[in-house]
N, CA, C and O of each residue as an XYZ file, in Angstrom:
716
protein
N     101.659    103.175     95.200
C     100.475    102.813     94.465
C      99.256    103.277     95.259
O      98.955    102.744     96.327
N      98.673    104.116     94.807
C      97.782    104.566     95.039
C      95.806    104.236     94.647
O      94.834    104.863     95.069
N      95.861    103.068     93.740
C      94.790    102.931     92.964
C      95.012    101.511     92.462
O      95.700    101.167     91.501
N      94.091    100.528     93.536
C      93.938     99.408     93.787
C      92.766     99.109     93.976
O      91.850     99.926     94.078
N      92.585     97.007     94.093
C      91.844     96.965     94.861
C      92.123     96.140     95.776
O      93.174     95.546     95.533
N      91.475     95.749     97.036
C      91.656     95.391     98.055
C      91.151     93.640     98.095
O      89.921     93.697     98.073
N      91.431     92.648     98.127
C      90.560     91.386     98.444
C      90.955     90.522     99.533
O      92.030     90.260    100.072
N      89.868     90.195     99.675
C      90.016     88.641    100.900
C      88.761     88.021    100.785
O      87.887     88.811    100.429
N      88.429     87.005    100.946
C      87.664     85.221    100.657
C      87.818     84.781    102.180
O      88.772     84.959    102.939
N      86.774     84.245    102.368
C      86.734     83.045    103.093
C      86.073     82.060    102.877
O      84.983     82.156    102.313
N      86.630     80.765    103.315
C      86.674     79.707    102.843
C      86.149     78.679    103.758
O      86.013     79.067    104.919
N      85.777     77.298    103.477
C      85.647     76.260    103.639
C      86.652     75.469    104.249
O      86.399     74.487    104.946
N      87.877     75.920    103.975
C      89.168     75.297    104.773
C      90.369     75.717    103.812
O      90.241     76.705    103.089
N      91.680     74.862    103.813
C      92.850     75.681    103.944
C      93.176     75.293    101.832
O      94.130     75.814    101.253
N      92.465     74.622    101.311
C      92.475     73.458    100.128
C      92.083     74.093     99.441
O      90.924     74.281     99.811
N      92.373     74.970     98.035
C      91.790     75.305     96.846
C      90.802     74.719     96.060
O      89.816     75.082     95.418
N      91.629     73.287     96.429
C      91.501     72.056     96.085
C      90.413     71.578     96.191
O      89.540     71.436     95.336
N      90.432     71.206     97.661
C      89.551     70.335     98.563
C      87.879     71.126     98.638
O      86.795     70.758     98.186
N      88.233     72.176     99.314
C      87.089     73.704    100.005
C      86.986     74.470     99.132
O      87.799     74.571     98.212
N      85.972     75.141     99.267
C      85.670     76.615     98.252
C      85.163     77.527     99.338
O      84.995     77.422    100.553
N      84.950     78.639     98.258
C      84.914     79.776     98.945
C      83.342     80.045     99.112
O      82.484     79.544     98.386
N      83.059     81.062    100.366
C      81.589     81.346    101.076
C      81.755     82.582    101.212
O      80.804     83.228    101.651
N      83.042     83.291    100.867
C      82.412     84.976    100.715
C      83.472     85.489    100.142
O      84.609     85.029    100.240
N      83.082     86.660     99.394
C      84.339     86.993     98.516
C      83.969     88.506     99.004
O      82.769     88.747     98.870
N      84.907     89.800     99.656
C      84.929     90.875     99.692
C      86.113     91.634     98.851
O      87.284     91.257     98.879
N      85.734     92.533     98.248
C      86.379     93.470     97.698
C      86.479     94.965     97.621
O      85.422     95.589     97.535
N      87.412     95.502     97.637
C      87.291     97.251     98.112
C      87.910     97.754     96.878
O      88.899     97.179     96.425
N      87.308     98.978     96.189
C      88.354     99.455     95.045
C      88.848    100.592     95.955
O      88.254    101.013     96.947
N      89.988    101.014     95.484
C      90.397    102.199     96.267
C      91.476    103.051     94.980
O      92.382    102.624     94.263
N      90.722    104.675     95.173
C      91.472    105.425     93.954
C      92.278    106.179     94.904
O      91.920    105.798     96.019
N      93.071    106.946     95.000
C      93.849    108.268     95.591
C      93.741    107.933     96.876
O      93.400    108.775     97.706
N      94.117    106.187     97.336
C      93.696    105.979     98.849
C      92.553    105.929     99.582
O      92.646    105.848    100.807
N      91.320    105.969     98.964
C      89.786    106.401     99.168
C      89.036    105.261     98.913
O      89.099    104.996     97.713
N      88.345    104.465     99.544
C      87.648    103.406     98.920
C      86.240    104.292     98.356
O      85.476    105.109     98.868
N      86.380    103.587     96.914
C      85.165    104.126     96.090
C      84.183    103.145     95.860
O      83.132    103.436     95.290
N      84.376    102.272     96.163
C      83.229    101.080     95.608
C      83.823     99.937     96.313
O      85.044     99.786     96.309
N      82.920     99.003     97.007
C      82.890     97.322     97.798
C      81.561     96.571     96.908
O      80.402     96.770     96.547
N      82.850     95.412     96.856
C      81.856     94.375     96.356
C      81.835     93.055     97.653
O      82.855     92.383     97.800
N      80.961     92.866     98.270
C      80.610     92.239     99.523
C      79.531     90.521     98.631
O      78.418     90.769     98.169
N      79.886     89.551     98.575
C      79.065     88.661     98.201
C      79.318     87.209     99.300
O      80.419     86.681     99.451
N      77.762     86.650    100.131
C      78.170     85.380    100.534
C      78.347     84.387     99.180
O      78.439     85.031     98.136
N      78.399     83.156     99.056
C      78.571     82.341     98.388
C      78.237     80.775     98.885
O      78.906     80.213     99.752
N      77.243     80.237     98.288
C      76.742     78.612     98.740
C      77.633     77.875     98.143
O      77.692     77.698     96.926
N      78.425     77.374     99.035
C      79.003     75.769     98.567
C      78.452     74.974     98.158
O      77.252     75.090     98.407
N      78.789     73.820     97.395
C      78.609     72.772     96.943
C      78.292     71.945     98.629
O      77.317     71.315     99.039
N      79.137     72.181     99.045
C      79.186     71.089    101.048
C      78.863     72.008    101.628
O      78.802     73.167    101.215
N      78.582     71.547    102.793
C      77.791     72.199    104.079
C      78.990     72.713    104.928
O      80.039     72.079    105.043
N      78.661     74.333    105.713
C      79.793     74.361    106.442
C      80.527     73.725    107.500
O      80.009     74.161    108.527
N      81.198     73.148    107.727
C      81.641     72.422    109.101
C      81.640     73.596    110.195
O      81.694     74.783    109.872
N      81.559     73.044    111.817
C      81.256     73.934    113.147
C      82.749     74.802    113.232
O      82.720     75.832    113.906
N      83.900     74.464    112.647
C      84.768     74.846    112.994
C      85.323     76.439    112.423
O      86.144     77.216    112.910
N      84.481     76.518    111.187
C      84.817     77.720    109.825
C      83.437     78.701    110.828
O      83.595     79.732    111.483
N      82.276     77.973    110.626
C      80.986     79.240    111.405
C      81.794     79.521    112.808
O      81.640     80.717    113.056
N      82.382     79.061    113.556
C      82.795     79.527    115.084
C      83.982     80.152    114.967
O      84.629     80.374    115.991
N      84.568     80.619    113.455
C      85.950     81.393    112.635
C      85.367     82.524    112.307
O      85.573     83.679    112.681
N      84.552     82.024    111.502
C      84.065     83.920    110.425
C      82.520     83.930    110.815
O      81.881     84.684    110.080
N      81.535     83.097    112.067
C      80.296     83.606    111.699
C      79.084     82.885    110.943
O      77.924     82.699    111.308
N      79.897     82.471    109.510
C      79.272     82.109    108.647
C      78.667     80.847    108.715
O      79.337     79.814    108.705
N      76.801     80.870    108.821
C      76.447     79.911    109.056
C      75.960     78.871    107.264
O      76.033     79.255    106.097
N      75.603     77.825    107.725
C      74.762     77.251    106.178
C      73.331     77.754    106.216
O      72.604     77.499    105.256
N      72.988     78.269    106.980
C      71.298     79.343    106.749
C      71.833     80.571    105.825
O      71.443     80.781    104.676
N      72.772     81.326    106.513
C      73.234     82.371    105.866
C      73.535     82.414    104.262
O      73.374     83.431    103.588
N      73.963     81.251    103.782
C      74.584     81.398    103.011
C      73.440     79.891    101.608
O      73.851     79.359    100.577
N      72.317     79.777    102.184
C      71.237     78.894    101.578
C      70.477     79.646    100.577
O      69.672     79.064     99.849
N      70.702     80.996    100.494
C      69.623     81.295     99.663
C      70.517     82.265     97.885
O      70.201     82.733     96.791
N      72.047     81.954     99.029
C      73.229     82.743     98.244
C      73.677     81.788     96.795
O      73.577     80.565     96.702
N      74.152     82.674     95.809
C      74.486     82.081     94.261
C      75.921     81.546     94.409
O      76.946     82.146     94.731
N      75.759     80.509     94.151
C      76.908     79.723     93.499
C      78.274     80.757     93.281
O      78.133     81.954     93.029
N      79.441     80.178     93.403
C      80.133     80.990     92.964
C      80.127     81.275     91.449
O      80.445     82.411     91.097
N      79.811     80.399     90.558
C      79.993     80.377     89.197
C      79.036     81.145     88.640
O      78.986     81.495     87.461
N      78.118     81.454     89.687
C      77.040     82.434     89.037
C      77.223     84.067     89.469
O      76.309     84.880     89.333
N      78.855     84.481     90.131
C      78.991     85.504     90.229
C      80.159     86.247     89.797
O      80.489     87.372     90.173
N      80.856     85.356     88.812
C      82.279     85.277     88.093
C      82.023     86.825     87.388
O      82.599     87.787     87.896
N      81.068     87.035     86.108
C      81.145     88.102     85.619
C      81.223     89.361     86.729
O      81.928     90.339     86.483
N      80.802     89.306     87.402
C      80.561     90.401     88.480
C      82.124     90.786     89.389
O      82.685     91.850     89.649
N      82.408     89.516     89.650
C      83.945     90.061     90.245
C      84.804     89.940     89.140
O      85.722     90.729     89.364
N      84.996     89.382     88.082
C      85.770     89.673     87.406
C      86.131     91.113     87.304
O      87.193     91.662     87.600
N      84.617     91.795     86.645
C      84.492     93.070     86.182
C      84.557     94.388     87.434
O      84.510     95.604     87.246
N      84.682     93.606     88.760
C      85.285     94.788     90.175
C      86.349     94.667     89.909
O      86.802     95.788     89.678
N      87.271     93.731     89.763
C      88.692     94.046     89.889
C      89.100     94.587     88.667
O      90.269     94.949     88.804
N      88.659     94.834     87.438
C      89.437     94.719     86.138
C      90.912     95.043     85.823
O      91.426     93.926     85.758
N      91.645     95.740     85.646
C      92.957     94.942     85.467
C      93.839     95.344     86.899
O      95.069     95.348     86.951
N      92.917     95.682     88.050
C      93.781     96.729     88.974
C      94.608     95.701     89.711
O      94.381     94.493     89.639
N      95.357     96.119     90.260
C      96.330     95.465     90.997
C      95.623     94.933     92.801
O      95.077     95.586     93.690
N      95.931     93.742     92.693
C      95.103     93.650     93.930
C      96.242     93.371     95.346
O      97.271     92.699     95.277
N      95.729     94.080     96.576
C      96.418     94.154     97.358
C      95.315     93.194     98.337
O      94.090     93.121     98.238
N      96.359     92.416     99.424
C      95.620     91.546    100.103
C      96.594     90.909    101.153
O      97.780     90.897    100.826
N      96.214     90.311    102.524
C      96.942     90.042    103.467
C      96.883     88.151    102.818
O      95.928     87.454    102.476
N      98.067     87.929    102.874
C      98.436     86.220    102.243
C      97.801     86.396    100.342
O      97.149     85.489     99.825
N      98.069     87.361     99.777
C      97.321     87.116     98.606
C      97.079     86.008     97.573
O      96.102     85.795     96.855
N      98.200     85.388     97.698
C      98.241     83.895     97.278
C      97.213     83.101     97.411
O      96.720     82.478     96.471
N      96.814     83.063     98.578
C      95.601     82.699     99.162
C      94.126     82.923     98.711
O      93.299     82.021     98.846
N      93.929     83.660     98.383
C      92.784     83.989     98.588
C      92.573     84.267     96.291
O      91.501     84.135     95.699
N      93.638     84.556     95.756
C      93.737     84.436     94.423
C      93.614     83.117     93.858
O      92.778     82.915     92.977
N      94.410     82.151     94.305
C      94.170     80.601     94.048
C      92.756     80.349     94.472
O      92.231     79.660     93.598
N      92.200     80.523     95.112
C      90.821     80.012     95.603
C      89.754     80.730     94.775
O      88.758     80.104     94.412
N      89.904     81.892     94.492
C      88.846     82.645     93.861
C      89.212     82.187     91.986
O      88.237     81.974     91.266
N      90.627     82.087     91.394
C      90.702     81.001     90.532
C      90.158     79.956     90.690
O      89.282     79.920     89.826
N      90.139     79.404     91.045
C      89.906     77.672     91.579
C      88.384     77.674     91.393
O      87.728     77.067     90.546
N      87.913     78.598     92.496
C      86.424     78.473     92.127
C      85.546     79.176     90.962
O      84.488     78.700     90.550
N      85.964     80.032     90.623
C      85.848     81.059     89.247
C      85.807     79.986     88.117
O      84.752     79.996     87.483
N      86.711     79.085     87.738
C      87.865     78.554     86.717
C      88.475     79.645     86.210
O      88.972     79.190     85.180
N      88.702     80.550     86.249
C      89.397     81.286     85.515
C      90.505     81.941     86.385
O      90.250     82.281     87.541
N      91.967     82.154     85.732
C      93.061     82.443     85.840
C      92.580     83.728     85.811
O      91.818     84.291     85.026
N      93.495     84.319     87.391
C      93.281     85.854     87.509
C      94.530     86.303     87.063
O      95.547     86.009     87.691
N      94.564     87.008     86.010
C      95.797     87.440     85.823
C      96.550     89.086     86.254
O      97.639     89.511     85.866
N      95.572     89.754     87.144
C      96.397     90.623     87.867
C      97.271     90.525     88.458
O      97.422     89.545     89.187
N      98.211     91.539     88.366
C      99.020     91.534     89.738
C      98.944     91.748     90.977
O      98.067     92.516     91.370
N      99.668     91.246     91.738
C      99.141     91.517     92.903
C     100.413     91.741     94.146
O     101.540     91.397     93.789
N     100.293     92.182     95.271
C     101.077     92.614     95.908
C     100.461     92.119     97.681
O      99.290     92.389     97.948
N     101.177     91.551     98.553
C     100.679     90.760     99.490
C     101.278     91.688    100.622
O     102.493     91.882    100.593
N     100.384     92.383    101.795
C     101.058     93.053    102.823
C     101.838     92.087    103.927
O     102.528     92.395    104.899
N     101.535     91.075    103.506
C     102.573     89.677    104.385
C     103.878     89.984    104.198
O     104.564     90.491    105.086
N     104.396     89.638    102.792
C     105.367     90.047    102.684
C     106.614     91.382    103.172
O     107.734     91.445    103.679
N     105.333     92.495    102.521
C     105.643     93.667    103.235
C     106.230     94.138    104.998
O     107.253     94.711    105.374
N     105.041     93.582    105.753
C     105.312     93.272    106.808
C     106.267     92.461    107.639
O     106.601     92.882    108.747
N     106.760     91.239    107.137
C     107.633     91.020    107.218
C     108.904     91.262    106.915
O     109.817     90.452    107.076
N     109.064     92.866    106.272
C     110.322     93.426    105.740
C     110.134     94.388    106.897
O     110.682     94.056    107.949
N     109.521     95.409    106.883
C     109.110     96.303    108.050
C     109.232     96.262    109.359
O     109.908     97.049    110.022
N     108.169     94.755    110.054
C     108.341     94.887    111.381
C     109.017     93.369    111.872
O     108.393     92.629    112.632
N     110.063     93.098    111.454
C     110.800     91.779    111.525
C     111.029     91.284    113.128
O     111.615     90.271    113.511
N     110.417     92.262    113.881
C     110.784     91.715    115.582
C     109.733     91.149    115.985
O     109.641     90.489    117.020
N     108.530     91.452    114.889
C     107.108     90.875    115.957
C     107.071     89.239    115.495
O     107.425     88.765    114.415
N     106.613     88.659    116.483
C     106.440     87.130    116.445
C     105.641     86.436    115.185
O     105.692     85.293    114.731
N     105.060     87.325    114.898
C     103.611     86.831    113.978
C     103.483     88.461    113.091
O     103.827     89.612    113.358
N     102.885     87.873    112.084
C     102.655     88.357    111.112
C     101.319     88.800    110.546
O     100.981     89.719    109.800
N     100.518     87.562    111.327
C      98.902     87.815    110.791
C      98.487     89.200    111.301
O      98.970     90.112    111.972
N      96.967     88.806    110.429
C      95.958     90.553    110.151
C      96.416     91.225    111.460
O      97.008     92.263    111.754
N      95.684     89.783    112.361
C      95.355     90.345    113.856
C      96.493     90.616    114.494
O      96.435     91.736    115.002
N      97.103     90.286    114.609
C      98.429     90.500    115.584
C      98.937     92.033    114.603
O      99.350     92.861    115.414
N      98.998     92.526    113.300
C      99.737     93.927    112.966
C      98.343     94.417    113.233
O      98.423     95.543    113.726
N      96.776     93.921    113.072
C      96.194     95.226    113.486
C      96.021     95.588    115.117
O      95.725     96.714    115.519
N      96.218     94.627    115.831
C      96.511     95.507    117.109
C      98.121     96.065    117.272
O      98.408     97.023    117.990
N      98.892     95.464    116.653
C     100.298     96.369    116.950
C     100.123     97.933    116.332
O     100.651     98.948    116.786
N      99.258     97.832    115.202
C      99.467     99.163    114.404
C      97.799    100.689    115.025
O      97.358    101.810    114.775
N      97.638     99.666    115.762
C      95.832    100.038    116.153
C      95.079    100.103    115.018
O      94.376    101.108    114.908
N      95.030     99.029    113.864
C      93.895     99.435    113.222
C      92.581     98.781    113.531
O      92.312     98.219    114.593
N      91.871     98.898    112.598
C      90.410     98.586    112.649
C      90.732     96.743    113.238
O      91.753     96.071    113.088
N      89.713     96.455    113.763
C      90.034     95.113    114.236
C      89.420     94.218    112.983
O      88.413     94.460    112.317
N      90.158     93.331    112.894
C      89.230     91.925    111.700
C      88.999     91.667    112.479
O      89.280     91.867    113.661
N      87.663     90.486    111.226
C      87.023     89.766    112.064
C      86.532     88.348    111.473
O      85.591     87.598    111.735
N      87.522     88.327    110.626
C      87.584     86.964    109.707
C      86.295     87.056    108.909
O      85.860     86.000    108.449
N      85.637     88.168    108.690
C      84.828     88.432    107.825
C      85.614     89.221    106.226
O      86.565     89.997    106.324
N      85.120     88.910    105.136
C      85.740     89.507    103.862
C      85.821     91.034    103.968
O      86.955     91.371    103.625
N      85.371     91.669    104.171
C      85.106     93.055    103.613
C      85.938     93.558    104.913
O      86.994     94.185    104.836
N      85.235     93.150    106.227
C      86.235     93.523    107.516
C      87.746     93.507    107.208
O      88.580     94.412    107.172
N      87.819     92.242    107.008
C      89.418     92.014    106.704
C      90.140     92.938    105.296
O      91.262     93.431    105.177
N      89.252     92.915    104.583
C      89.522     94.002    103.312
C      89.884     95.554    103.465
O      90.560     96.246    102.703
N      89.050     96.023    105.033
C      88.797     97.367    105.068
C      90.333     97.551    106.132
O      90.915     98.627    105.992
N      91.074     96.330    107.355
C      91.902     95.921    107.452
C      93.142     95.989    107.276
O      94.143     96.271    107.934
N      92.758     95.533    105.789
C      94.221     95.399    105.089
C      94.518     96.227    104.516
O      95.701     96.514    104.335
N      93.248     97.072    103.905
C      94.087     98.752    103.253
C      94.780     99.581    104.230
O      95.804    100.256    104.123
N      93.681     99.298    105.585
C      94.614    100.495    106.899
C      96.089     99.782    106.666
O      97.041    100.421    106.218
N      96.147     98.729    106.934
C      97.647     98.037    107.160
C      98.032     98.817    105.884
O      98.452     99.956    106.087
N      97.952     98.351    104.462
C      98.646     98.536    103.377
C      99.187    100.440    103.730
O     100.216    101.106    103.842
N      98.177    100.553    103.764
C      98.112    102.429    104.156
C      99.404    102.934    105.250
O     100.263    103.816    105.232
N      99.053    101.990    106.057
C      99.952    102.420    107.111
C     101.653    102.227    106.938
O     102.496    103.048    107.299
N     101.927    100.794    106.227
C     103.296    100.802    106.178
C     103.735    101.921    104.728
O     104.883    102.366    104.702
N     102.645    102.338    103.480
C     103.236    103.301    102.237
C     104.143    104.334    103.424
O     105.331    104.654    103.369
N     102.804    104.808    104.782
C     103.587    105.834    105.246
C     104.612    105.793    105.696
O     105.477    106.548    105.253
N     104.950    104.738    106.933
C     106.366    104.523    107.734
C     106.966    104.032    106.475
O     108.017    103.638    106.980
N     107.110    103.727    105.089
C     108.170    103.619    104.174
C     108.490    104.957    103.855
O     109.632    105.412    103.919
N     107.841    105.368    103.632
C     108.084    106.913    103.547
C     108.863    108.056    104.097
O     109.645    108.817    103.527
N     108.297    107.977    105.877
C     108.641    108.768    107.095
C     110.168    108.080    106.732
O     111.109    108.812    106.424
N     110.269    107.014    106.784
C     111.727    106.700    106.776
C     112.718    106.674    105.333
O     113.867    106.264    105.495
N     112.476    106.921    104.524
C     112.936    107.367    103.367
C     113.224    105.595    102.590
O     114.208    105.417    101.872
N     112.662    104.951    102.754
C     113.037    103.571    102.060
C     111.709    103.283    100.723
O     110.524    103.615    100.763
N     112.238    102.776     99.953
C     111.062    102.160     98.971
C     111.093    101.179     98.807
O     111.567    100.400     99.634
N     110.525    100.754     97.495
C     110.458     99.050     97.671
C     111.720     98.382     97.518
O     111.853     97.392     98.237
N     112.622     98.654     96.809
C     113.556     98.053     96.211
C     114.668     97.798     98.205
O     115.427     96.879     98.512
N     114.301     98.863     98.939
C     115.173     98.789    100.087
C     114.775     97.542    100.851
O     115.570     96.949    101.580
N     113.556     97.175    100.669
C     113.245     96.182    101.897
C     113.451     94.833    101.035
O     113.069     93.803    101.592
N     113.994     94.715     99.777
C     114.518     93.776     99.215
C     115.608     93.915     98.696
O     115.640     93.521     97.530
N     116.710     94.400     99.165
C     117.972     94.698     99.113
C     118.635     92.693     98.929
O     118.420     91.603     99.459
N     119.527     93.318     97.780
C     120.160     92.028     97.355
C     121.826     92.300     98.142
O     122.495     93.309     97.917
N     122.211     91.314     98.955
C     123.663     91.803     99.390
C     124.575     90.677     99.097
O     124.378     89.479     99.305
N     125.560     91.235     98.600
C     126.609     90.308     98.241
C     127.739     90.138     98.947
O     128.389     91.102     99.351
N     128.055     88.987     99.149
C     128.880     88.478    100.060
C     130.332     88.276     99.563
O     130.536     87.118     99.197
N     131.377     89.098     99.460
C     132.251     88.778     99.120
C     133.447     87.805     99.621
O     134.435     87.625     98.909
């Protein structure tokens, strides 16, 4: 797949539920190329706690003069439109941008977590940070768009080593039967 888009959110804490989201980044990417980022902070309803600004940065000055999430729904809706979104924990970051949206995202989507954990099954950890220094990519920085720009190198990087090694998707989910 060649012609996606890329997302990651950060949040208020770990709760769809509970927290909302304070920044939503997005990357479209055609023929592997990012063609267009949609970069937005976002004001909570609550104030940030010390523990999320000393995570991603993000202070409550920063983010005081920023629109509601509900006042930026048409806008990301219409970045992603029906593309398939690729993202590190995508679960994550789709429930929350539902949650705060109200609206059911109904793309598909494809999570390099998963991936990664078919690929490099010896490393301890799985997160951004730990495959982007194993793989040398760009470093995150628990910022949206950082982590967005991130996760395409990652996504990018394992299409190839699936490749170099002749496996596709169906190999790293091999069903085996036990007779």
């Amino acid at each position: 797949m060649s012609d996606y888009c890329v997302l990651d959110t950060e949040t208020t804490g770990l709760s769809s539920y509970y927290d909302e989201v304070i920044e939503i980044g997005i990357l479209k990417v055609r023929s592997g190329d990012v063609t267009d980022r949609y970069e937005q902070l976002i004001r909570p309803k609550y104030g940030i706690d010390g523990f999320i600004t000393s995570l991603t940065g993000i202070t409550n000055e920063m983010v005081a003069d920023k629109p509601p999430i509900e006042d930026v729904k048409g806008d990301v809706l219409a970045f992603l439109e029906n593309d398939i979104i690729v993202g590190h924990n995508t679960s994550f970051d789709v429930r929350f941008l539902a949650a705060g949206l109200q609206e059911n995202i109904n793309n598909e989507y494809m999570d390099t977590v998963q991936f990664a954990r078919k690929l490099y099954p010896d490393l301890p950890h799985h997160r951004l940070s730990d495959l982007s220094e194993c793989l040398n990519l760009t470093n995150n920085e628990h910022r949206a768009i950082a982590d967005c720009v991130t996760t395409m190198e990652l996504y990018e990087a394992m299409k190839t080593e699936m490749a170099q090694k002749g496996l596709g998707i169906r190999d790293l989910w091999q069903v085996y039967v036990i007779e």
